[in-house]
C-alpha positions as CSV (number, residue, x, y, z in Angstrom):
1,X,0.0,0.0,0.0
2,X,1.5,3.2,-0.6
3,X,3.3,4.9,0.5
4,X,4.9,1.9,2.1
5,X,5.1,-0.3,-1.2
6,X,7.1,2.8,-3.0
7,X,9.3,2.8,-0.1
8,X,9.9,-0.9,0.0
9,X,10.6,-0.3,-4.4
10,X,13.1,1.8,-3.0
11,X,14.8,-0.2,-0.8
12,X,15.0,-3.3,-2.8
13,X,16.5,-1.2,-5.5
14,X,19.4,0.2,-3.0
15,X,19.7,-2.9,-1.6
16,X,20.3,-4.9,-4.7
17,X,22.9,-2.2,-6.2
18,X,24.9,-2.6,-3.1
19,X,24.7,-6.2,-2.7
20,X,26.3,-6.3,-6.7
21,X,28.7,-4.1,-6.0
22,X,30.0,-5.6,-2.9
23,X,29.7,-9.1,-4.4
24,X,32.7,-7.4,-7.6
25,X,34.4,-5.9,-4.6
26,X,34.8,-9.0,-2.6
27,X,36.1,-10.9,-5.8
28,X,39.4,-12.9,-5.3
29,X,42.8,-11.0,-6.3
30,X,42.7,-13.1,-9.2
31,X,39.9,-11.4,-10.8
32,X,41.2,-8.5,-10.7
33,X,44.5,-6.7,-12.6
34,X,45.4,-6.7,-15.8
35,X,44.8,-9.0,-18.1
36,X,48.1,-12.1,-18.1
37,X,49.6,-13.2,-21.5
38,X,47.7,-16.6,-20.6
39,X,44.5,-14.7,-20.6
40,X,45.2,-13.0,-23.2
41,X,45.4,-16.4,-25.3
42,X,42.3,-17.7,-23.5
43,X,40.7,-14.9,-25.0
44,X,41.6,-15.5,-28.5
45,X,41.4,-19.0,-28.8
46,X,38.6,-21.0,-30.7
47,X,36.4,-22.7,-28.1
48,X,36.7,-26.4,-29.6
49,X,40.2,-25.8,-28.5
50,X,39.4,-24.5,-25.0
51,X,36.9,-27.4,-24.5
52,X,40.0,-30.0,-25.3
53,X,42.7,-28.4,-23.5
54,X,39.8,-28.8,-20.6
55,X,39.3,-32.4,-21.6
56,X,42.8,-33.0,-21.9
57,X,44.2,-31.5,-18.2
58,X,46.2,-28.8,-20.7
59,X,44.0,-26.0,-19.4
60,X,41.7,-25.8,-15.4
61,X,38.2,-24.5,-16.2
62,X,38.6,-22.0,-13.6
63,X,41.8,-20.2,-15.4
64,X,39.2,-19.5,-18.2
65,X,36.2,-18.7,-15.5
66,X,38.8,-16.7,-13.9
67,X,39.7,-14.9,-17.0
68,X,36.1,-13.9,-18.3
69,X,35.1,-12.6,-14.2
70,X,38.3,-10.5,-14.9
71,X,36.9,-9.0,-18.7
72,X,32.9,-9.2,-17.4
73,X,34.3,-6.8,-14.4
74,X,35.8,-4.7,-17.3
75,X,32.5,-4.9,-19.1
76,X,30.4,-4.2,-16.4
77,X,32.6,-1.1,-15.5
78,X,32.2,0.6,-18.3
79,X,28.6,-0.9,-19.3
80,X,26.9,-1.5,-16.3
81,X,25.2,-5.2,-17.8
82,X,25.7,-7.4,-14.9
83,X,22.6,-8.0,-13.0
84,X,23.7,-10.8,-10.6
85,X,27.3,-12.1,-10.5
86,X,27.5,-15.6,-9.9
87,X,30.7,-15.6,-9.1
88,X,32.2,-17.2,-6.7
89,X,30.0,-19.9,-6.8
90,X,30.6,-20.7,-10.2
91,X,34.0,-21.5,-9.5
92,X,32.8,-24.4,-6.6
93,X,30.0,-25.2,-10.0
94,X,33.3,-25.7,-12.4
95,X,34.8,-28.1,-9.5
96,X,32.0,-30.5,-9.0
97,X,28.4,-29.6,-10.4
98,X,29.4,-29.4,-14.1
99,X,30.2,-32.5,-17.0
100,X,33.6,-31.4,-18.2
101,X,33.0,-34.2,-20.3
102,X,30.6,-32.9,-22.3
103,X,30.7,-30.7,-25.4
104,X,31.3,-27.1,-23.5
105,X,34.1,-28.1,-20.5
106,X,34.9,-25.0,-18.8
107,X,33.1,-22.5,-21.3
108,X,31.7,-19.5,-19.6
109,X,28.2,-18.7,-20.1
110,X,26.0,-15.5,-19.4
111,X,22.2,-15.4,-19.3
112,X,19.9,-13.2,-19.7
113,X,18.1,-12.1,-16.4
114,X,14.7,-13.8,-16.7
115,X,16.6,-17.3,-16.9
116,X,16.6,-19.3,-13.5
117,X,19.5,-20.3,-12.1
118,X,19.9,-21.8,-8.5
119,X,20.7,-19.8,-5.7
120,X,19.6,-16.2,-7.2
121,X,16.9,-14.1,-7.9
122,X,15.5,-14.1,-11.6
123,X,13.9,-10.2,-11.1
124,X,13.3,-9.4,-14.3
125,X,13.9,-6.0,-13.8
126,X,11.4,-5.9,-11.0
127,X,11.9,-4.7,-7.6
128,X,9.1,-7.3,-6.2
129,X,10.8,-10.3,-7.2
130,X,14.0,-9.0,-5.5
131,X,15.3,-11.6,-2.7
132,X,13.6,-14.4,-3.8
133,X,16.2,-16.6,-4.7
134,X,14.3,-20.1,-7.0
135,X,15.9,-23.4,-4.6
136,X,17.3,-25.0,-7.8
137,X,18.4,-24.4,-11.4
138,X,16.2,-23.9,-14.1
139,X,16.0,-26.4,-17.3
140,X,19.0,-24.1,-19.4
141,X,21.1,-24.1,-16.7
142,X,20.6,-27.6,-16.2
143,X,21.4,-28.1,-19.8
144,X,24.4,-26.6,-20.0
145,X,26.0,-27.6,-16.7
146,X,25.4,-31.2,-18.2
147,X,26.8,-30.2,-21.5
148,X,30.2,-28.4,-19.1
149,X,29.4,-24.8,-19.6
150,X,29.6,-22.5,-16.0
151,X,26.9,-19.4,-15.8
152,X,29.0,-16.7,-14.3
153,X,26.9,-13.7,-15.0
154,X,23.2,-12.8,-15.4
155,X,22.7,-9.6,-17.5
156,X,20.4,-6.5,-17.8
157,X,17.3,-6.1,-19.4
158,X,14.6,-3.5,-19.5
159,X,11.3,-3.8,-16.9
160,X,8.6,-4.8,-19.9
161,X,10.8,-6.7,-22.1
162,X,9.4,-5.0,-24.7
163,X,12.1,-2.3,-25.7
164,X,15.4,-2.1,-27.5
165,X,16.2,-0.6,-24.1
166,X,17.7,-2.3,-20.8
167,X,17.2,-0.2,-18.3
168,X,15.0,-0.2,-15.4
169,X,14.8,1.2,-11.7
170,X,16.0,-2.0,-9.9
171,X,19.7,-2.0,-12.4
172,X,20.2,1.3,-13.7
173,X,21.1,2.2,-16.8
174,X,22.9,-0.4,-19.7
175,X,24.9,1.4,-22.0
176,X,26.4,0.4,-25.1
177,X,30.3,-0.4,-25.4
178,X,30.9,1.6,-28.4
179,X,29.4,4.8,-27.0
180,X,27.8,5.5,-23.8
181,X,25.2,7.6,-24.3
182,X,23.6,5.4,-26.6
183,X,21.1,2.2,-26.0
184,X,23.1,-1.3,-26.6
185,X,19.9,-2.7,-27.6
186,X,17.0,-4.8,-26.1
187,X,15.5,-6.7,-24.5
188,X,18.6,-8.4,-24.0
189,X,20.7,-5.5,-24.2
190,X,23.0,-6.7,-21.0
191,X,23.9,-9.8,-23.0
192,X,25.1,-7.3,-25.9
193,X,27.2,-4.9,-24.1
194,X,29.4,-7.9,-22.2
195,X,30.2,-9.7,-25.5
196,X,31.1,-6.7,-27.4
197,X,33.7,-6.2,-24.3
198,X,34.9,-9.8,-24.3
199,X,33.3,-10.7,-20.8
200,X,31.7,-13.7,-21.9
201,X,31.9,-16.5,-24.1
202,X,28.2,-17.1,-25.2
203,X,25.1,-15.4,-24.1
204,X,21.9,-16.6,-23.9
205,X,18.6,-14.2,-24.3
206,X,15.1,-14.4,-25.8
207,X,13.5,-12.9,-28.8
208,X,9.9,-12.0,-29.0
209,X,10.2,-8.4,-31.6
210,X,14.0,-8.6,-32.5
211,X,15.3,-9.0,-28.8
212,X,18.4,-11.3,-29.5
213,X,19.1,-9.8,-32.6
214,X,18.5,-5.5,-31.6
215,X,21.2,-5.5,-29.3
216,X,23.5,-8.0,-31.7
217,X,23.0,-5.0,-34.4
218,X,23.4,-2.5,-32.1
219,X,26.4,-3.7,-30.0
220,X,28.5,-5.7,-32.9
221,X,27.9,-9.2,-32.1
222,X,26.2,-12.0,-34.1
223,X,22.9,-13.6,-32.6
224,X,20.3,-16.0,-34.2
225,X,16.5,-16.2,-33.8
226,X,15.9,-20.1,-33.6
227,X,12.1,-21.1,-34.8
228,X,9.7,-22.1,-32.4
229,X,10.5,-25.8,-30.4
230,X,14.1,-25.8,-31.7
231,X,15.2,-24.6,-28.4
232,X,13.9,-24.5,-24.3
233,X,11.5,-22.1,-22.7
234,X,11.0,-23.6,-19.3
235,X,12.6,-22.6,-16.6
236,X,12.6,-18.8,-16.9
237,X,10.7,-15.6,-15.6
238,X,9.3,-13.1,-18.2
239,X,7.1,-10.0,-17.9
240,X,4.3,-11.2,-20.2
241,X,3.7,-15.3,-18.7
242,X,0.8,-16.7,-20.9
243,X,1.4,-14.4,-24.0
244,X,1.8,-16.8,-27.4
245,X,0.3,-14.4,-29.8
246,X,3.8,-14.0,-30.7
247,X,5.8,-16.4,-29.0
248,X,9.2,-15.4,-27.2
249,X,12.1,-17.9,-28.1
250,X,15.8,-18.5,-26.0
251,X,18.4,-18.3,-28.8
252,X,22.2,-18.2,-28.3
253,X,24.2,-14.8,-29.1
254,X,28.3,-15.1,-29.4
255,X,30.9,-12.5,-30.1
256,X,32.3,-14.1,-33.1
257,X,30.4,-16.3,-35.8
258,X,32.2,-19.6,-35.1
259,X,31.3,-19.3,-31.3
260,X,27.6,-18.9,-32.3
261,X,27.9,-22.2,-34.4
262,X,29.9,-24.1,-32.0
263,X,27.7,-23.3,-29.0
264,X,24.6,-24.2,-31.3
265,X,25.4,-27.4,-32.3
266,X,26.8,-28.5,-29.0
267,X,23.6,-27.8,-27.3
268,X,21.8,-29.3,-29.5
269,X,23.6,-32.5,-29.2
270,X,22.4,-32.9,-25.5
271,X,19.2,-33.6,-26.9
272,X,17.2,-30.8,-25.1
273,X,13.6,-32.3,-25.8
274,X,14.6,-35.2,-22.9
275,X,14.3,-32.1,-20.7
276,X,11.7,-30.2,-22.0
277,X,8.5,-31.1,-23.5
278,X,8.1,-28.0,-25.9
279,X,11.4,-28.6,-27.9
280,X,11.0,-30.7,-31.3
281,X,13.1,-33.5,-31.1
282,X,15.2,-32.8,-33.8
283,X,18.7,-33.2,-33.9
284,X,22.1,-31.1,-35.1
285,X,22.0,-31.5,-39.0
286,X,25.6,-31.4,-40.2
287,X,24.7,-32.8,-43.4
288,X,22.2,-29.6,-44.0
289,X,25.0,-27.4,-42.5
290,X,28.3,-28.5,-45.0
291,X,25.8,-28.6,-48.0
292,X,24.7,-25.2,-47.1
293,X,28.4,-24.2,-46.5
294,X,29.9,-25.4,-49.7
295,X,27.2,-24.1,-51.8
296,X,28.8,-21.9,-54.7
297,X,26.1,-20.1,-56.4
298,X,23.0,-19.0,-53.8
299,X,20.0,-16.8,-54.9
300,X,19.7,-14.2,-52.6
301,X,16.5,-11.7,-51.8
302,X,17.8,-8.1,-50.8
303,X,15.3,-6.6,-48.8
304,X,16.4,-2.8,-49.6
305,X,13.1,-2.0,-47.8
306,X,9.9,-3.2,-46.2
307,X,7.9,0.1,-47.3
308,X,7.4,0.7,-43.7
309,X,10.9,2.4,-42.5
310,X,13.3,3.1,-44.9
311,X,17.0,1.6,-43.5
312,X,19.4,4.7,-42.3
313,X,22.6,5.7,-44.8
314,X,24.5,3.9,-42.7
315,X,22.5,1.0,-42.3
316,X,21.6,1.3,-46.2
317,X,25.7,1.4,-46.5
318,X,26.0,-1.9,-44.7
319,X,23.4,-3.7,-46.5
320,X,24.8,-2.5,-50.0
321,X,28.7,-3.4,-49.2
322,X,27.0,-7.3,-48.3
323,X,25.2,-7.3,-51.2
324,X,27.9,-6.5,-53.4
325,X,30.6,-8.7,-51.6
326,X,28.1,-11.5,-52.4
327,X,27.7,-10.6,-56.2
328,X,32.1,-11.1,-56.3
329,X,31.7,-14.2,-54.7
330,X,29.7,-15.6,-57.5
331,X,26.1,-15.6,-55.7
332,X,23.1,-14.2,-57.4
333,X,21.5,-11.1,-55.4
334,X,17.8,-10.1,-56.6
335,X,16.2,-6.9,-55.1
336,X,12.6,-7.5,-53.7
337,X,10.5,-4.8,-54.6
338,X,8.2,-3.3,-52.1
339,X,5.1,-4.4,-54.4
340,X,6.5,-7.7,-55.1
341,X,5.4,-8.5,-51.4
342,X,2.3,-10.5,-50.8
343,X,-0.4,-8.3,-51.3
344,X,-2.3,-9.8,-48.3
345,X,0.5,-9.9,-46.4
346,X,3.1,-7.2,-46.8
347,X,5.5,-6.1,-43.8
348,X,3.2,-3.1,-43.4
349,X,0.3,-5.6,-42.6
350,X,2.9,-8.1,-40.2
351,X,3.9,-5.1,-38.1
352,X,0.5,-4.4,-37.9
353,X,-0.6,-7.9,-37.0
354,X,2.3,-9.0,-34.4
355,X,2.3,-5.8,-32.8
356,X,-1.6,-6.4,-32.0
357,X,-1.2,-9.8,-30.7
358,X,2.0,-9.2,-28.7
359,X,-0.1,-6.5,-26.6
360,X,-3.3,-8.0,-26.5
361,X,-3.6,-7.9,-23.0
362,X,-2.9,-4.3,-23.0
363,X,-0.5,-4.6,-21.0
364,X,-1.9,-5.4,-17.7
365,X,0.5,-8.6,-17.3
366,X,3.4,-6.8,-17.2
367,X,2.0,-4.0,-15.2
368,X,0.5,-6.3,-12.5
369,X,4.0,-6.5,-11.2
370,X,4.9,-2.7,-10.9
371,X,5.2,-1.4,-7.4
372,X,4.4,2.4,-6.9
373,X,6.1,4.5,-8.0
374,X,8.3,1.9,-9.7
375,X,9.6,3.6,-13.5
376,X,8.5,2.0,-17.0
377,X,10.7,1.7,-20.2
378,X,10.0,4.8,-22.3
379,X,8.8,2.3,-25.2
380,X,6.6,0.4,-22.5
381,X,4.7,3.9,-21.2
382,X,3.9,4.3,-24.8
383,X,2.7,1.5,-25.6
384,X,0.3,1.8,-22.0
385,X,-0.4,5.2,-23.5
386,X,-2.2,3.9,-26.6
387,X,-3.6,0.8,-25.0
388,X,-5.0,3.3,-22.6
389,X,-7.1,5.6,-24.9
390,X,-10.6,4.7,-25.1
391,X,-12.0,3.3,-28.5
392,X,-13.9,6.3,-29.7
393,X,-10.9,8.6,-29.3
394,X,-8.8,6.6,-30.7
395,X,-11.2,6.3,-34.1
396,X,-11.5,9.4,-34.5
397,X,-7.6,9.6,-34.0
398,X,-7.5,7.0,-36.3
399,X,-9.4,8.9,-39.2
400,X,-7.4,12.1,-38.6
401,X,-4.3,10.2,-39.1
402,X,-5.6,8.7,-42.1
403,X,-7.5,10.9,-44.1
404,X,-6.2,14.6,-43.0
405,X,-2.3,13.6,-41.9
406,X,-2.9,11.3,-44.6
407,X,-0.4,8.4,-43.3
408,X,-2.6,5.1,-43.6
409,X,0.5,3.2,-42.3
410,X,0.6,4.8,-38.9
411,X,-3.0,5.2,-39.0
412,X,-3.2,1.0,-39.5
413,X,-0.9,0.4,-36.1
414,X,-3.4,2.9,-33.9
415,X,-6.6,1.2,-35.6
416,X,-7.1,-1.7,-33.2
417,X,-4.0,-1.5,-30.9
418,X,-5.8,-1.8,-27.7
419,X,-6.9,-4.5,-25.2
420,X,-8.7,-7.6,-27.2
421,X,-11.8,-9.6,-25.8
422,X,-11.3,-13.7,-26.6
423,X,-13.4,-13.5,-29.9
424,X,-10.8,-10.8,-31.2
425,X,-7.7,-12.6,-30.4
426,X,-8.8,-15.6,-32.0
427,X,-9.5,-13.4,-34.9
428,X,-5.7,-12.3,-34.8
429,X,-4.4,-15.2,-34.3
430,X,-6.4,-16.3,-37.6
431,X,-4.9,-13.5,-39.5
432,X,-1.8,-14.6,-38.3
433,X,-2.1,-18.2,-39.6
434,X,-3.1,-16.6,-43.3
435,X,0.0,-14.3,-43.2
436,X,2.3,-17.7,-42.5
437,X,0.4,-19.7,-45.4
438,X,0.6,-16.9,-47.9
439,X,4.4,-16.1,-46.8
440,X,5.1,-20.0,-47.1
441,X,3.6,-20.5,-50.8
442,X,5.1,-16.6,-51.9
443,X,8.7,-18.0,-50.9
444,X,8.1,-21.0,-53.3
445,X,7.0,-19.4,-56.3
446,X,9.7,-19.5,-59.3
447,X,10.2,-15.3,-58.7
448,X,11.2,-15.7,-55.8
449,X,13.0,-19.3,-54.9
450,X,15.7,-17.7,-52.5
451,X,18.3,-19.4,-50.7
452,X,17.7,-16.5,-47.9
453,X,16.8,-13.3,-47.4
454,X,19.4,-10.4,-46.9
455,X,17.8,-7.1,-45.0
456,X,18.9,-5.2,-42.2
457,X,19.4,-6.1,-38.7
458,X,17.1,-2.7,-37.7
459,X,16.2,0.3,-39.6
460,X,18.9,2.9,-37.6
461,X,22.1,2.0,-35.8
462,X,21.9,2.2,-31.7
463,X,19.9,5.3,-30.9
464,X,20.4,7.3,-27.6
465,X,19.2,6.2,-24.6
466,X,15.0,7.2,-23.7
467,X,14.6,6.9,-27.5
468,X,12.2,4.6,-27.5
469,X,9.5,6.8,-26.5
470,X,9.6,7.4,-30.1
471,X,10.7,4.8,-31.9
472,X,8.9,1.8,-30.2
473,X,7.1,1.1,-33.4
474,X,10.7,0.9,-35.9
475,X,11.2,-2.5,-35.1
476,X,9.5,-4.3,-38.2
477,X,12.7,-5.8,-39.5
478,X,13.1,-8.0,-36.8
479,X,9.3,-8.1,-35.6
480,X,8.7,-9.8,-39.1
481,X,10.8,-12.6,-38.7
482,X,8.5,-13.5,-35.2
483,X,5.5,-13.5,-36.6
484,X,6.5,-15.2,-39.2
485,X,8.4,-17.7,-37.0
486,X,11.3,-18.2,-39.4
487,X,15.3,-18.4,-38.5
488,X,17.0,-15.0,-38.5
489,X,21.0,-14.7,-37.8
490,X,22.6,-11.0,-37.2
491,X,26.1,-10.6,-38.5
492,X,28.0,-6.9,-37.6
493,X,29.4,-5.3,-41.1
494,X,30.8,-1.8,-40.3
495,X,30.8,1.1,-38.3
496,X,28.8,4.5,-39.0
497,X,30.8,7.5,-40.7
498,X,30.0,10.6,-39.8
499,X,31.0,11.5,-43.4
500,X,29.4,9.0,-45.7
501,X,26.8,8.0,-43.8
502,X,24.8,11.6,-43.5
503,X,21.1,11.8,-43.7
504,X,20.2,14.0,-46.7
505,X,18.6,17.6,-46.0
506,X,16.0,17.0,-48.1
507,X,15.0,13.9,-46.2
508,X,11.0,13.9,-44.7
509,X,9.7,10.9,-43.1
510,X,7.1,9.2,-44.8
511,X,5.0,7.9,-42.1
512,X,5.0,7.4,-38.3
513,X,7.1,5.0,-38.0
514,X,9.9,6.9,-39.9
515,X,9.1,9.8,-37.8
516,X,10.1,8.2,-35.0
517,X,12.8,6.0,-36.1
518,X,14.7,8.9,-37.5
519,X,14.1,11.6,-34.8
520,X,17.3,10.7,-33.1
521,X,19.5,10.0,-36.5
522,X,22.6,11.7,-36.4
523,X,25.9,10.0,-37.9
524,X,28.5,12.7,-36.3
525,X,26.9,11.7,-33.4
526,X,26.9,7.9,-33.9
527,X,30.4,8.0,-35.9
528,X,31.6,4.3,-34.7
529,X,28.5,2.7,-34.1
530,X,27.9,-0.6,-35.1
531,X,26.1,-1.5,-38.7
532,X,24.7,-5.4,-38.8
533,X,22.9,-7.0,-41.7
534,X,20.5,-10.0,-41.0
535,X,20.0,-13.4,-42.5
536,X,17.2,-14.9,-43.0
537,X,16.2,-18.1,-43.9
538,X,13.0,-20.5,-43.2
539,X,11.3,-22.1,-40.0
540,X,13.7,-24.3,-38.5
541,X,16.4,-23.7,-40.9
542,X,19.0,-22.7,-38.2
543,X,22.4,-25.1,-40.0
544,X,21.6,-23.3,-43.0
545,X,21.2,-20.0,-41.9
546,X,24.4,-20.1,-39.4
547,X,25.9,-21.9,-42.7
548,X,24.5,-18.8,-44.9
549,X,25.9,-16.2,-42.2
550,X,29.7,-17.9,-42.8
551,X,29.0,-17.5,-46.7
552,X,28.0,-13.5,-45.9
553,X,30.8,-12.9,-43.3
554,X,33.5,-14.8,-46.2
555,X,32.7,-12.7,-48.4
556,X,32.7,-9.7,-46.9
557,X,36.5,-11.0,-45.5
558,X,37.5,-11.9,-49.3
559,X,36.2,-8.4,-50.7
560,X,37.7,-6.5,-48.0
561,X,35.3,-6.1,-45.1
562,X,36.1,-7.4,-41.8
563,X,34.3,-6.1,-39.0
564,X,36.3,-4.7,-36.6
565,X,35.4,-6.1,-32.7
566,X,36.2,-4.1,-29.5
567,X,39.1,-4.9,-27.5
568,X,39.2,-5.1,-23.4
């Protein structure tokens, strides 16, 4: 009751702070210092080889726990995108409670917030799930004990999960590696900012808009989106339990591309569908993954556009130096037209769609857990803010939009964004299923017949932080992909230049959405930011998209382009 459940907000918040900060300050002297030469080579070196010098005696798993608690103190330093450091404990986990027979010995892993591990909190961002530690591990941690993998660090997130934010009261702010005052991306922003910096090996987050992938783009990482059932969801806490308009999937994100395909297969070897009943039971397909690999002439779609929010130059830049890299390496590149879209399904209509379903509770889920007082994402006050306007308001909104602002794309997105009875999610849910069909029989017609998809990882690079008040809704290059439910891989291609990548002056939004995306565009400002493409391929295609990610990254390498990573 307030005022005593604002004061108790408060205190949890303090109190969690200082218990994180005492926890780094009560760290062993051999996580802190420099960085050793032996480090140093930990750092660099290809995990199969880690896993057999492990295997092998050659190398203790806690030199290489020791190692990343030294870089994700670094990381968090300069980032603030630890939540809870499981360290020390992870150290007494690398001596007895892990398989370092199994196919990650001694590989540190970080996890997104809302996954459970043993021991902890899983807060979500909430102060009223502070200090209640869950009495055992969750499934994924299970998992990748059993496969030799040691948590060490959970990472930040924003309150609603629905923001390419991580920020909230309980935390503070995250902030991207390349550039403080900028967003590293969300919902699983925390995991973004630590690999950039080297603190971890392999991060684990979910995706339910673009949430793996956002903060890949934005931070210079690669991610991938796995479909539906190819990977576990029990044994986490989210802001939205119950919501599967738009389901949110765990995928894997790794600084480098080879870590993100190691990590994949290995944990799908351990047969995850034993453990959990809502993973298909379908193995690691090396056959798909060397055909895929060795394939000499793909036909690729280049999504220039989804005639919602025209990419950024920088982002456009990006996008165009792939494309071209691609067309040297002997591959065929056809540009999809904006009209050559399904007609009765166009990215316009899927924004529209996902963006109804994912909020179809509008938003009381993820409210029912605020304490008074307690402060909301910028994205998530806006999307209250719309949910909250009552129904004749918002059509008469709606027609002025329309028909005197005349912008029938923003207008679609306010039409029935507000809380649905039963009969009208089942409606949704139907137009849903006709999107998929007509997507799924478009993609086999003889224009179209592509290997994958090329488009952008998000229509701007990293934008400041509090941004997404007004670009919430610029998120339809990765929300797509959700509704959709098909495999979608990030892979970072350059940095912005203040120089080439300006914005021209005679540049005027054409909707909303561009409004908003574009408000906070500024390339002296975001000179160094990172520039990601995405690859895209089919439901449960996840060997060949991580196989057509190595094609794009090799031939960006062989043309000249090699993304340049942070150092520690």
């Amino acid at each position: 009751m307030y005022p005593f459940d604002y004061l108790d907000h408060r205190r949890a918040c303090t109190a969690k702070q200082s218990q994180r900060e005492a926890r780094f300050a009560a760290l062993p002297d051999a996580y802190k210092g420099p960085l050793t030469s032996q480090q140093r080579s930990i750092l660099n070196a290809p995990i199969s080889s880690l896993v057999s010098d492990v295997q092998n005696g050659v190398l203790s798993p806690v030199d290489i726990l020791r190692t990343y608690g030294k870089t994700a103190s670094i990381a968090h330093q300069r980032t603030n995108c630890v939540t809870e450091l499981l360290l020390p404990e992870a150290e007494s986990w690398a001596k007895g409670d892990v398989n370092l027979k199994g196919p990650l010995a001694g590989i540190p892993v970080s996890l997104k917030d809302s996954i459970v591990v043993g021991g902890f909190d899983t807060s979500v961002g909430y102060s009223s799930k502070t200090f209640k530690p869950y009495p055992e591990d969750g499934i994924m941690v299970k998992l990748l004990k059993r496969a030799g993998a040691i948590p060490h660090v959970k990472t930040a997130l924003p309150i609603t999960l629905l923001s390419f934010e991580s920020t909230n009261d309980l935390w503070g702010v995250c902030k991207n590696p390349h550039n403080p005052k900028y967003s590293p991306g969300g919902s699983t922003g925390g995991e973004g900012a630590l690999l950039a910096l080297n603190g971890s090996r392999i991060g684990i987050g979910s995706d339910v808009a673009g949430s793996v992938r956002a903060p890949a783009a934005w931070s210079g990482i690669n991610s991938l989106r796995c479909s539906t059932g190819r990977w576990p969801k029990m044994g986490m806490d989210t802001s939205m339990p119950g919501q599967d308009g738009i389901p949110s999937v765990f995928s894997p994100m790794a600084r480098t591309l080879d870590d993100l395909t190691y990590f994949t297969k290995a944990f799908i070897q351990m047969k995850p569908w034993e453990v959990d009943y809502t993973v298909h039971p379908i193995p690691w397909r090396q056959e798909l993954y060397d055909a895929t690999s060795e394939s000499k002439r793909l036909r690729v779609g280049l999504m220039t556009t989804d005639g919602v929010c025209r990419p950024a130059p920088a982002i456009a830049r990006g996008l165009e130096l792939t494309a071209d890299a691609l067309r040297a390496a002997g591959h065929e590149v056809v540009e999809i037209p904006v009209p050559s879209f399904p007609s009765t399904a166009t990215p316009a209509l899927g924004l529209q769609i996902a963006s109804v379903l994912l909020c179809g509770d509008g938003g009381k889920t993820y409210r029912s857990f605020f304490r008074t007082g307690e402060s909301n994402d910028p994205a998530g006050a806006q999307i209250n803010f719309y949910q909250s306007l009552p129904r004749p308001f918002k059509y008469l909104w709606y027609l002025w939009t329309r028909y005197v602002k005349r912008d029938p794309l923003w207008a679609s997105l306010l039409r029935y964004f507000h809380p649905l009875t039963d009969v009208e999610h089942w409606k949704w849910v139907s137009k849903r299923e006709a999107f998929r069909a007509t997507w799924f029989e478009w993609w086999d017609q003889p224009a179209q017949k592509f290997d994958f998809i090329l488009c952008p990882g998000n229509a701007t690079p990293a934008l400041p932080h509090k941004a997404m008040h007004d670009a919430v809704s610029s998120c339809g290059y990765t929300f797509l992909w959700n509704l959709l439910d098909y495999t979608a891989g990030i892979v970072p291609v350059t940095k912005v230049d203040g120089e080439k990548d300006q914005l021209s002056k005679t540049f005027k939004p054409a909707n909303g959405v561009e409004k908003g995306a574009y408000k906070y565009y500024d390339s002296a400002q975001m000179a160094g930011l990172p520039c990601a493409v995405q690859v895209v391929g089919r439901r449960l295609e996840e060997e060949q998209v991580l196989a057509y990610m190595k094609i794009v990254e090799d031939s960006l390498r062989a043309a000249g382009t090699v993304y340049e990573h942070l150092d520690i």
